[in-house]
C-alpha positions in Angstrom: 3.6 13.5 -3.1 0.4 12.0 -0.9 0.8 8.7 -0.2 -2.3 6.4 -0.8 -3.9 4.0 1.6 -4.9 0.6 0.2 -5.5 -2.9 1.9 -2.8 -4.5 0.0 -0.2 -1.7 0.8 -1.4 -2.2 4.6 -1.4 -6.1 4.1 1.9 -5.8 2.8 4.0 -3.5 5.5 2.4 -5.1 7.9 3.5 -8.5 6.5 6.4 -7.3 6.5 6.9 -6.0 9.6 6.3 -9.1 11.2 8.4 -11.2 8.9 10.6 -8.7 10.8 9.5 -9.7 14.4 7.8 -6.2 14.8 4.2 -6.5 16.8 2.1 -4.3 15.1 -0.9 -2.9 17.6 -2.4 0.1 15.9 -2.2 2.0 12.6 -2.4 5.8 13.4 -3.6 8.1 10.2 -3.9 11.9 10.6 -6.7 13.3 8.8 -6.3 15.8 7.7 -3.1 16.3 6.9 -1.1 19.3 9.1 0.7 21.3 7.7 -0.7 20.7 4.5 -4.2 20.5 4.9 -4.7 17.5 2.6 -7.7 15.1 3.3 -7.5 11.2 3.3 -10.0 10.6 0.4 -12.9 7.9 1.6 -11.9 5.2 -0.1 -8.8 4.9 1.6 -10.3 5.6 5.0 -12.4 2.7 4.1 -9.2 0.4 3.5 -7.7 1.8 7.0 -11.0 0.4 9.0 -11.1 -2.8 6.8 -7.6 -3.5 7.5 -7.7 -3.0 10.9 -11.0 -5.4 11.5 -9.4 -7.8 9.2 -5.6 -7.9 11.6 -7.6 -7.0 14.5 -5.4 -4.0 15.3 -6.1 -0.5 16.2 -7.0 2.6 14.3 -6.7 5.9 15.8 -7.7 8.7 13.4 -6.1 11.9 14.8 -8.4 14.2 13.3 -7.3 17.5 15.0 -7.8 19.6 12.7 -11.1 18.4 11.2 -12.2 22.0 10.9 -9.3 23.5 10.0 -9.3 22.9 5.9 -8.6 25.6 3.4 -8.2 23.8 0.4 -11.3 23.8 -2.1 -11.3 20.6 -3.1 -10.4 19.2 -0.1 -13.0 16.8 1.5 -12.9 16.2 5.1 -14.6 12.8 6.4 -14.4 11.5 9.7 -13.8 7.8 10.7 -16.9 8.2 12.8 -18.9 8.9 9.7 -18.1 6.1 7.7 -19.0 3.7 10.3 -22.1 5.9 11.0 -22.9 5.3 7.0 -22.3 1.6 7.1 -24.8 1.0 10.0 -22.1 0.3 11.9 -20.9 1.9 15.4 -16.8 2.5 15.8 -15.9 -0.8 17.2 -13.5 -0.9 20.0 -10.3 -0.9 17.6 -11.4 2.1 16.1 -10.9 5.6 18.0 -11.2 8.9 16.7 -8.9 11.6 18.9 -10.3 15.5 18.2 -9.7 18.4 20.3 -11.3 21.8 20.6 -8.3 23.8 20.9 -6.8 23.8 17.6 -9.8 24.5 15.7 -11.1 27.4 17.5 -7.0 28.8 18.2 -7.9 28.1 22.0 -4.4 26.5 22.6 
């Protein structure tokens, strides 16, 4: 089963990873999903960005295989785009990782 973002399920591990003396420094999402091919829907890609702002931690959206989707209802949206749509530029806890290879089987 997917697993869904939210800000209290982030609030919450990451509360409790500290509780646990763990330093938390980024949250790292892949998007979308490999092997599967499933997207992170927008709303949760939302929480990720919020939540990082709010703990001041890093979010690094692996999005790999933006291109490579297959699955009809399947909606790929970048990190890049949201903060694009909010009037907003990335900030510098936010980074986006894509490569050419995997797309375009140049690997």
């Amino acid at each position: 089963p997917h697993h869904r973002l939210t800000l209290d399920g982030l609030r919450n591990t990451f509360e409790t990873a500290k509780a646990n003396g763990k330093v938390v420094k980024a949250l790292l999402i892949t998007n979308p999903h490999n092997p599967l091919g499933t997207c992170i829907q927008r709303e949760e890609l939302e929480a990720a960005i919020d939540f990082a702002n709010e703990v001041g931690i890093h979010l690094i959206s692996d999005e790999i295989y933006a291109e490579s989707v297959y699955m009809e209802d399947a909606d790929f949206i970048s990190v890049a785009q949201i903060c694009k749509e909010r009037g907003t530029k990335c900030a510098d806890n936010i980074h986006v990782v894509y490569g050419f290879s995997k797309d375009f089987a140049a690997s």
